[in-house]
GURO-185066 format. One record per residue (C-alpha): residue number from 1; residue in one letter; x, y, z. Coordinates in pm, whole numbers. Each point is the difference from the previous one (the first is absolute). Example, Ala and Ser with C-alpha at 12.3 -4.5 7.8 and 13.67 -1.06 7.14 Angstrom:
// residues 2
+-----+------+--------+--------+--------+
: pos : code :      u :      v :      w :
+-----+------+--------+--------+--------+
:   1 :    a :   1230 :   -450 :    780 :
:   2 :    s :    137 :    344 :    -66 :
+-----+------+--------+--------+--------+
END
This chain:
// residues 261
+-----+------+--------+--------+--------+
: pos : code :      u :      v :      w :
+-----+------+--------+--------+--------+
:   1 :    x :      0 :      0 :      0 :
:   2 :    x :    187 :    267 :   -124 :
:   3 :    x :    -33 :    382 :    173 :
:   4 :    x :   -208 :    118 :   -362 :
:   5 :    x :   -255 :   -257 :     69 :
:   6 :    x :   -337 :    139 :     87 :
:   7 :    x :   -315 :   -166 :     24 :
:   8 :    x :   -386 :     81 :    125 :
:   9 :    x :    -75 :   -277 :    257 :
:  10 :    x :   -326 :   -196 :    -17 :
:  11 :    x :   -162 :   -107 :    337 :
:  12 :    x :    -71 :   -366 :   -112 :
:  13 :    x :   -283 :    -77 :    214 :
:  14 :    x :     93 :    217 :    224 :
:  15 :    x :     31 :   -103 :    364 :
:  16 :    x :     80 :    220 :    340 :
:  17 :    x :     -5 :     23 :    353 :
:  18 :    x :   -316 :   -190 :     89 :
:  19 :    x :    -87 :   -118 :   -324 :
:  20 :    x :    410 :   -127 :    -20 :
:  21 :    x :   -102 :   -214 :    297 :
:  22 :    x :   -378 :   -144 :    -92 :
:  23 :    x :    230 :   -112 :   -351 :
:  24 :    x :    241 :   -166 :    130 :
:  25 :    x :   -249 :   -182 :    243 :
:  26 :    x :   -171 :   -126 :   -312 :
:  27 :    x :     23 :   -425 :   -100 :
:  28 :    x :    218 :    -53 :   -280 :
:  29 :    x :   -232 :    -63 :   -230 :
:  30 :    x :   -251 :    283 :      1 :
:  31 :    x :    325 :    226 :     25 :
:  32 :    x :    119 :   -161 :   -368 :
:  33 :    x :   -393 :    101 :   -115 :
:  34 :    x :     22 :    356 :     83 :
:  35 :    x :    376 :    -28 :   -134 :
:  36 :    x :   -113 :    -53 :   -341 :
:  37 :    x :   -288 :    247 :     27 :
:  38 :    x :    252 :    266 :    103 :
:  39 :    x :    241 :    -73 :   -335 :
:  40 :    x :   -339 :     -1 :   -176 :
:  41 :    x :   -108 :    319 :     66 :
:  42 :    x :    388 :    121 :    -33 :
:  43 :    x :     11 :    -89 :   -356 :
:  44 :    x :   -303 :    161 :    -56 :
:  45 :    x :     95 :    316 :    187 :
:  46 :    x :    333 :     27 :   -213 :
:  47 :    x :   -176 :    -91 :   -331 :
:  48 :    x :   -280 :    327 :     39 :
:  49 :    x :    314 :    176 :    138 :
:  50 :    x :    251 :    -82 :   -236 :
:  51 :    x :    -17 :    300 :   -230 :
:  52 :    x :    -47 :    286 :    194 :
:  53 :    x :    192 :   -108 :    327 :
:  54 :    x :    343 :    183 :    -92 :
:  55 :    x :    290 :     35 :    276 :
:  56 :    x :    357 :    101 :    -24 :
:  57 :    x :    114 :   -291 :   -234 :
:  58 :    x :   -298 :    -17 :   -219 :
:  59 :    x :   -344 :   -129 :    -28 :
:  60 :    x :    -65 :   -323 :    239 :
:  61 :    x :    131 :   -292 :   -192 :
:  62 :    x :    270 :    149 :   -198 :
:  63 :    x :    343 :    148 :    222 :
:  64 :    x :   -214 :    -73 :    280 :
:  65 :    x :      4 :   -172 :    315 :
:  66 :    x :   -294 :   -154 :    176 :
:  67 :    x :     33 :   -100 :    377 :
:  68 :    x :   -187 :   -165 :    232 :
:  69 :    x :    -54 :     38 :    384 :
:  70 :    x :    -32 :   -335 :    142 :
:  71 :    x :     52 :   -297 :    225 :
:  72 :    x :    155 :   -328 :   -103 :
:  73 :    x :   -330 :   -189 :    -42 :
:  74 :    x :    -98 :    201 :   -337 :
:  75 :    x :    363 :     66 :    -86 :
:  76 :    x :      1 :   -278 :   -320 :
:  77 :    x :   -370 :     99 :    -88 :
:  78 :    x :    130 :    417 :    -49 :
:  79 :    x :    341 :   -153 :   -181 :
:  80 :    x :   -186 :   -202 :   -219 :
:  81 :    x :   -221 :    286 :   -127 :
:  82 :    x :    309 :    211 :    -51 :
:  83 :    x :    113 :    161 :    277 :
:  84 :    x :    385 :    101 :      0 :
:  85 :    x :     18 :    158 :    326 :
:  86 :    x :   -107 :   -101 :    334 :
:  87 :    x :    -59 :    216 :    315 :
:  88 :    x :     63 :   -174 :    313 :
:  89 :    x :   -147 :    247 :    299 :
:  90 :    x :    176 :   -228 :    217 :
:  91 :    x :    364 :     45 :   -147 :
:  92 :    x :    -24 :   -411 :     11 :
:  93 :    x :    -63 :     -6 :    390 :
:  94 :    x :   -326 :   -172 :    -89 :
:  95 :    x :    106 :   -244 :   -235 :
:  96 :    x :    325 :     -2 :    -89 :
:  97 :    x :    -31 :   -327 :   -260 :
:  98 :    x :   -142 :    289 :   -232 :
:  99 :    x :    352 :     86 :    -61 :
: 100 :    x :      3 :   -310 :   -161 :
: 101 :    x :   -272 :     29 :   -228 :
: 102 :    x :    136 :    342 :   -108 :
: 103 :    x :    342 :   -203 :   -122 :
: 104 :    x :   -252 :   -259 :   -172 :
: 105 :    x :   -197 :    284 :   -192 :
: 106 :    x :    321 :    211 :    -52 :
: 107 :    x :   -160 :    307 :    118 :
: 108 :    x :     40 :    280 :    213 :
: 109 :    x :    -49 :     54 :    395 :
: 110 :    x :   -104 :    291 :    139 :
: 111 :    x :     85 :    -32 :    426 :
: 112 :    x :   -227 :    201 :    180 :
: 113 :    x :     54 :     89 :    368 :
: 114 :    x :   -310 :    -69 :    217 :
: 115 :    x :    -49 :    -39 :    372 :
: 116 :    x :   -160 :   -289 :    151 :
: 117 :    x :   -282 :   -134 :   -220 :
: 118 :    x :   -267 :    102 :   -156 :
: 119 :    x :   -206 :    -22 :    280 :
: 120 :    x :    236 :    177 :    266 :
: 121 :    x :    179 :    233 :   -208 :
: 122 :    x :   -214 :    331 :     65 :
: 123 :    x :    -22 :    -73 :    418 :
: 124 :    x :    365 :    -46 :     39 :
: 125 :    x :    161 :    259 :    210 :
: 126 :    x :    234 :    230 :   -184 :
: 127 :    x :    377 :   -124 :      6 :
: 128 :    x :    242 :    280 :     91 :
: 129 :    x :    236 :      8 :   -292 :
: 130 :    x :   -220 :   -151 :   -368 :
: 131 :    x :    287 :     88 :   -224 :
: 132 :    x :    196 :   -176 :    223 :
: 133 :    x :   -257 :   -287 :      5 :
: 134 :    x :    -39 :    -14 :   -335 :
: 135 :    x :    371 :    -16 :   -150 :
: 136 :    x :     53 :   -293 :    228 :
: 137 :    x :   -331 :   -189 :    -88 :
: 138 :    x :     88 :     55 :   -401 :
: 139 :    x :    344 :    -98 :     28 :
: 140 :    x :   -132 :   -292 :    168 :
: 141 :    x :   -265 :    -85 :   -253 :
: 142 :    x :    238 :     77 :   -250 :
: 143 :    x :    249 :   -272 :    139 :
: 144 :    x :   -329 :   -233 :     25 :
: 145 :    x :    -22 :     34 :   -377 :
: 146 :    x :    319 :    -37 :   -124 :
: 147 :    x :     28 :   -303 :    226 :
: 148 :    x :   -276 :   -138 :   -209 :
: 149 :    x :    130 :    105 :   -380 :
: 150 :    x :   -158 :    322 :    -39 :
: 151 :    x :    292 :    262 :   -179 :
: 152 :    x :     21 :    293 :    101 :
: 153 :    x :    -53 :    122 :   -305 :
: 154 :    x :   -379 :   -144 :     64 :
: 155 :    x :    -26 :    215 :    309 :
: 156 :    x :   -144 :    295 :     95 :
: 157 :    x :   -127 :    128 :    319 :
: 158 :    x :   -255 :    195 :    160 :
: 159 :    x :    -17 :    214 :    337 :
: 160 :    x :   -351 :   -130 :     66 :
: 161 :    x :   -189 :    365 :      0 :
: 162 :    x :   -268 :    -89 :    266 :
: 163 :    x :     71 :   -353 :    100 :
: 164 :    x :     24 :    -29 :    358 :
: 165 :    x :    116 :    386 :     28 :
: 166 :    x :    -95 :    348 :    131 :
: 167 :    x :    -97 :    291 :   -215 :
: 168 :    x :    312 :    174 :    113 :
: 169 :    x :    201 :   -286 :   -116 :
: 170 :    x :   -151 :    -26 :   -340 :
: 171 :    x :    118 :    360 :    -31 :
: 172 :    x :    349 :    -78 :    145 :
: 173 :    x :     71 :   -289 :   -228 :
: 174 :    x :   -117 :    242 :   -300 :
: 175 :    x :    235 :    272 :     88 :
: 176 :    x :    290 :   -281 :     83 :
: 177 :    x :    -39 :   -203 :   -312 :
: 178 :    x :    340 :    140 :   -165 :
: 179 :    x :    147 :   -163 :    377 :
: 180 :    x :   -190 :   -348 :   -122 :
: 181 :    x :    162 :     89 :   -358 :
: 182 :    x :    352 :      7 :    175 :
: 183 :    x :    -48 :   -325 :    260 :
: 184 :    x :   -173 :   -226 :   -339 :
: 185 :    x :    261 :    150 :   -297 :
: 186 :    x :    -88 :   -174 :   -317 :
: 187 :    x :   -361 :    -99 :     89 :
: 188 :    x :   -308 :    158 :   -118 :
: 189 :    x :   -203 :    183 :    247 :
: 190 :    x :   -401 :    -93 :    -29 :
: 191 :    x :   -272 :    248 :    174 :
: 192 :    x :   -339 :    -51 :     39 :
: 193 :    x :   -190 :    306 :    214 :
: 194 :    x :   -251 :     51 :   -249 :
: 195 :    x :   -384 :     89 :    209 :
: 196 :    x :    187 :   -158 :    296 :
: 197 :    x :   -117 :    183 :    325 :
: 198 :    x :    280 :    169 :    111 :
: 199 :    x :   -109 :    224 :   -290 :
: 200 :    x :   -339 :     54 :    151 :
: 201 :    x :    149 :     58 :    364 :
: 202 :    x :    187 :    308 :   -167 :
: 203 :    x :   -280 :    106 :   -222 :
: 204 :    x :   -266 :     36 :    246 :
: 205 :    x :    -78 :   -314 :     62 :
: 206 :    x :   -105 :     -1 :   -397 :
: 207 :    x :   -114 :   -343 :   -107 :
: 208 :    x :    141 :   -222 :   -239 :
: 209 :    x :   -177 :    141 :   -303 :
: 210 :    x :    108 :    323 :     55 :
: 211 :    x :    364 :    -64 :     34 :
: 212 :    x :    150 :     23 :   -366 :
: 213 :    x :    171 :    377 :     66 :
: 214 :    x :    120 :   -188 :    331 :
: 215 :    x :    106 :   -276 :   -203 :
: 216 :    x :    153 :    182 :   -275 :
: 217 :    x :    246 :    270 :    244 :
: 218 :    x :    111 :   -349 :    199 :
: 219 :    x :    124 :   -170 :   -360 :
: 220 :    x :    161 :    252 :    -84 :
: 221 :    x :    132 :     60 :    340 :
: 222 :    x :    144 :   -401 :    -23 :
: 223 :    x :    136 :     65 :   -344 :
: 224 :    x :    204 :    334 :     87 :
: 225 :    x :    113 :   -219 :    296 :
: 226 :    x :     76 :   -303 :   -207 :
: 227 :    x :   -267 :   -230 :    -62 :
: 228 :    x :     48 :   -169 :   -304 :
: 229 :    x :   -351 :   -178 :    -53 :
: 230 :    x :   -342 :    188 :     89 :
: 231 :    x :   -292 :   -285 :     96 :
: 232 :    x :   -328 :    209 :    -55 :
: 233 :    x :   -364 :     16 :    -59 :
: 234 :    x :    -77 :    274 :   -188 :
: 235 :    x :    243 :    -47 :   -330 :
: 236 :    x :    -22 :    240 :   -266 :
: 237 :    x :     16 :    320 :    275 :
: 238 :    x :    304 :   -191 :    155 :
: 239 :    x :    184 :    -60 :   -317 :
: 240 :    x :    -47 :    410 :   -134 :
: 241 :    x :     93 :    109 :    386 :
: 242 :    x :    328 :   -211 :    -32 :
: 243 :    x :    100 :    124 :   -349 :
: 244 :    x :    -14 :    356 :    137 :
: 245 :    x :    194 :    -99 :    311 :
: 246 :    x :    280 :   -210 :   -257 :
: 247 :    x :     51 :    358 :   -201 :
: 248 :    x :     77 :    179 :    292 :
: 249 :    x :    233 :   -267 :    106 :
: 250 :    x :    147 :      6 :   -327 :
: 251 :    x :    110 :    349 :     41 :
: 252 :    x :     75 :    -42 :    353 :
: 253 :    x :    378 :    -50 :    -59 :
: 254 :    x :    -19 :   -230 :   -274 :
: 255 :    x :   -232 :   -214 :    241 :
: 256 :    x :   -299 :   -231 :    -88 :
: 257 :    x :   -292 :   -184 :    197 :
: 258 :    x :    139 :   -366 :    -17 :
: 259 :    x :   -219 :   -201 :   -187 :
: 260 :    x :   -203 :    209 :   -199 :
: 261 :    x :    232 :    -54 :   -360 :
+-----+------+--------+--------+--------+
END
């Protein structure tokens, strides 16, 4: 996964907090059923979207990358319908045989930091230092993968913008993400705070529809700082708000928002 890959990530039957739990509590079977269902109505989402879904690298099935955020037990199911990247919002904590499949399917790894599970992450109490937690729990996922076959060249990793954190720490790993550049040289840098209610906290308590300006000034926050990959809802206002912030880079000393060629 190189640092000018950039991809919009599709929730693949999407699954969190409670609803992360009530899944995983499912029998095999009926989890396979709703499985299929979800790559069903994946393909169909990408098909109506294909031609007027356009990102950084061009429309969706061209340059582009498609990801999905998931567990192990639909991991083959998304790789089969042609995922290339998957999004593990445990950093392999959870599951760390999906490291394996990654090496079967020859794809990329995002490792996301999270706290706890699913479940516990949002009731945890605050740990005093998170960029101190977090370099240590990459490095360590990071180890976990390489253990298992994954190159680093397959890597990238994410903070984990509101997984098991504070709103003040969202903000601090934002404005600290050239110190995460520094500690993880060489790997791409994934964020992800689109709608997320950290936003809302500063806005107001705004709720998640009304978020996008929120959402936008935090991107392009992460990018200035350097993120290299922008995980978002909203797409097309995204994309236009990172072109402007790549031109001013680009005259910013010769400098450029990584990622965005």
């Amino acid at each position: 996964m190189s640092t000018n890959d950039t991809f919009l990530a599709v929730f693949l039957g999407s699954k969190t907090s409670a609803k992360m739990a009530a899944w995983i509590a499912l029998p095999e079977a009926e989890r396979r059923a709703r499985e299929q269902q979800g790559i069903a109505a994946w393909k169909a989402w990408v098909e109506k979207h294909q031609a007027s879904l356009v990102a950084m690298g061009g429309p969706l099935g061209k340059t582009k990358k498609v990801a999905v955020i998931t567990t192990g037990e639909n991991l083959r199911a998304a790789e089969a319908a042609g995922a290339e990247i998957v999004n593990d919002i445990s950093a392999l904590r959870f599951d760390p045989a999906i490291a394996d499949e990654v090496v079967k399917a020859t794809a990329g790894l995002v490792l996301m930091h999270s706290r706890g599970t699913p479940k516990t992450m949002q009731t945890l109490p605050p740990v005093e230092d998170i960029m101190g937690e977090v370099i240590r729990s990459l490095r360590e996922s990071i180890a976990i993968a390489h253990q298992h076959g994954v190159t680093s060249e397959s890597i990238a990793i994410d903070p984990g913008i509101g997984f098991g954190k504070t709103a003040e720490q969202n903000v601090e790993l934002i404005a600290k993400l050239d110190q995460l550049m520094a500690e993880f040289a060489g790997f791409p840098i994934m964020i992800g705070t689109s709608r997320k209610s950290f936003i809302g906290k500063l806005l107001d308590n705004s709720p998640a529809h009304l978020r996008l300006h929120g959402t936008i000034a935090s991107m392009a926050a992460s990018v200035l700082k350097g993120a290299h990959i922008v995980r978002v809802h909203d797409v097309k206002a995204t994309v236009e708000a990172m072109r402007v912030v790549d031109a001013v880079c680009r005259l910013a000393g010769g400098l450029h928002a990584p990622g965005l060629d």
